[in-house]
C-alpha positions in Angstrom: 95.8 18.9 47.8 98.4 18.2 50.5 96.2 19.6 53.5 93.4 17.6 52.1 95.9 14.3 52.2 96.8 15.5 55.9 93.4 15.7 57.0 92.2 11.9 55.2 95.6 10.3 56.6 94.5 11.7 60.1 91.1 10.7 60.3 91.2 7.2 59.0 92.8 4.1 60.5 95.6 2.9 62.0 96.0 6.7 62.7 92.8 8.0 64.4 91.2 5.3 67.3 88.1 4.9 69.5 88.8 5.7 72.8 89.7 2.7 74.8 88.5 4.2 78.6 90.8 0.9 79.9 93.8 3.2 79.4 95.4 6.0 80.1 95.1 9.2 77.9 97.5 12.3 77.5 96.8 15.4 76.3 99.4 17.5 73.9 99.2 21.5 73.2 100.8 24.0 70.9 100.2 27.9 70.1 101.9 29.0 67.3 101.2 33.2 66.8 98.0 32.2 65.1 96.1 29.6 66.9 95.9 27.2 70.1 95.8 23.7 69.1 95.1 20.6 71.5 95.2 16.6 70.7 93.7 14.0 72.4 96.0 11.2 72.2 96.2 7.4 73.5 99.1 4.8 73.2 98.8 1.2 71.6 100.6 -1.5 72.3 103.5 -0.9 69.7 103.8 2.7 71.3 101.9 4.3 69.0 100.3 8.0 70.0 96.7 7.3 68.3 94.9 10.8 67.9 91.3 10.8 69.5 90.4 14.1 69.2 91.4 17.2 68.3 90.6 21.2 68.7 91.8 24.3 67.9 90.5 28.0 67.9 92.3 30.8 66.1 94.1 33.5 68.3 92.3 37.6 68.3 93.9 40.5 67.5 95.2 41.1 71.3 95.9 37.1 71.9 98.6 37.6 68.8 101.0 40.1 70.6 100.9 37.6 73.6 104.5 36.4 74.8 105.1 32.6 73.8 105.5 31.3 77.5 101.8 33.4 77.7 100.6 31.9 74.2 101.9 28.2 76.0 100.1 28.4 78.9 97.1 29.3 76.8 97.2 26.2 74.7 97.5 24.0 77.8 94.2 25.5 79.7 92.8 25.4 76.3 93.6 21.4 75.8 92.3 20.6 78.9 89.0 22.5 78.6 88.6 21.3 75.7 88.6 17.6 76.6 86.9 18.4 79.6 84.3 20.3 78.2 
């Protein structure tokens, strides 16, 4: 019930945008021990970090027993190929 709630509140406006190619965009990571997870994000005029897209990809077996500054730096080249790609 609550992821379901997550997942509606973040895929319906004011939270998720259209991409508005006038503006700049950033790009936010995370890895937790489980998965890489990358956001697409613009800001409106009131400050507000509007989601465009998002990916994610669960971690192997191996990628698991990675060090967090490794599992980081995974999530970052992961964000950015995702949005280029």
């Amino acid at each position: 019930m609550v992821n379901k709630a997550i997942k509606l509140y973040l895929t319906s406006e004011p939270c998720l945008a259209l991409p508005d190619f006038s503006k700049p965009f950033a790009v936010c990571s995370d890895a937790s021990k489980l998965a890489l997870v990358a956001v697409l994000v613009q800001e409106d005029e009131t400050g507000f970090l509007h989601p465009i897209a998002f990916a994610s990809r669960k971690l192997s077996k191996v990628e698991t027993k990675f060090a967090v500054v490794e599992l980081e730096t995974m999530a970052i080249v992961f964000a950015f190929l995702a949005v280029i790609v």
